[in-house]
C-alpha positions in Angstrom: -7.1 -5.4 -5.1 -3.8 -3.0 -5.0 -2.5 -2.3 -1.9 0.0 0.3 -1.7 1.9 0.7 1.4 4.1 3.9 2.6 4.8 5.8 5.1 6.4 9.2 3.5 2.7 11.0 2.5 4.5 13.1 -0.5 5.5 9.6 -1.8 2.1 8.1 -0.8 0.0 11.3 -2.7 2.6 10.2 -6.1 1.8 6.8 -5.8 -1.8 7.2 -5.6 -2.0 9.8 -8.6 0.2 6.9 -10.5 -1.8 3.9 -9.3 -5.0 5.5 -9.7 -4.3 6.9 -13.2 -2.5 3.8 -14.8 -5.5 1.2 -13.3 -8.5 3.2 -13.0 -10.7 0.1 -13.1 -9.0 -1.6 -10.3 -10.1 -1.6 -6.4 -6.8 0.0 -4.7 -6.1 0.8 -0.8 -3.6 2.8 0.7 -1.7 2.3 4.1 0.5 4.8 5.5 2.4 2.0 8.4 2.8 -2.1 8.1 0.0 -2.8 11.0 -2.5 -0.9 8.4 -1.4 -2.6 6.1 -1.9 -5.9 7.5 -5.5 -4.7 8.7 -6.4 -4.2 5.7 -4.7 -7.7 4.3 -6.9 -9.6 7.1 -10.0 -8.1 5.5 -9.2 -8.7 1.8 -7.4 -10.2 -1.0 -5.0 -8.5 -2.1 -3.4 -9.4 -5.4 -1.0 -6.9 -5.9 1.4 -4.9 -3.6 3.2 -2.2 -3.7 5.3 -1.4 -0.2 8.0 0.6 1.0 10.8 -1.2 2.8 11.4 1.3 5.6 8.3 1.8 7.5 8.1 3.7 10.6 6.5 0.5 12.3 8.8 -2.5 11.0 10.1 -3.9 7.6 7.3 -4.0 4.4 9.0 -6.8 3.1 7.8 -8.6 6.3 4.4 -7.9 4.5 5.7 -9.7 1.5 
């Protein structure tokens, strides 16, 4: 799975378009803050990551 991690939605909505039109056959998930992000870590594996380093709820690269 992709997980793709930002905060900023007009980046989020550009990402997404990206993600989803470059891998179309690939599983990806979206988190807008670093505790989504990690929810959604705890419940799957994730193989891939895309994050922003400037969250609004800590550091991504602590997700890293």
């Amino acid at each position: 799975m992709i997980l793709v991690v930002e905060d900023c939605i007009a980046d989020r909505l550009l990402l997404k378009h990206e993600v989803d039109r470059r891998f179309p056959d690939h599983r990806v998930e979206y988190a807008e803050s670093l505790a989504a992000a990690r929810a959604i870590c705890d419940a799957n594996e994730v193989t891939v990551g895309v994050v922003d380093n400037r969250l609004t709820d800590g550091n991504g690269l602590e997700l890293v």
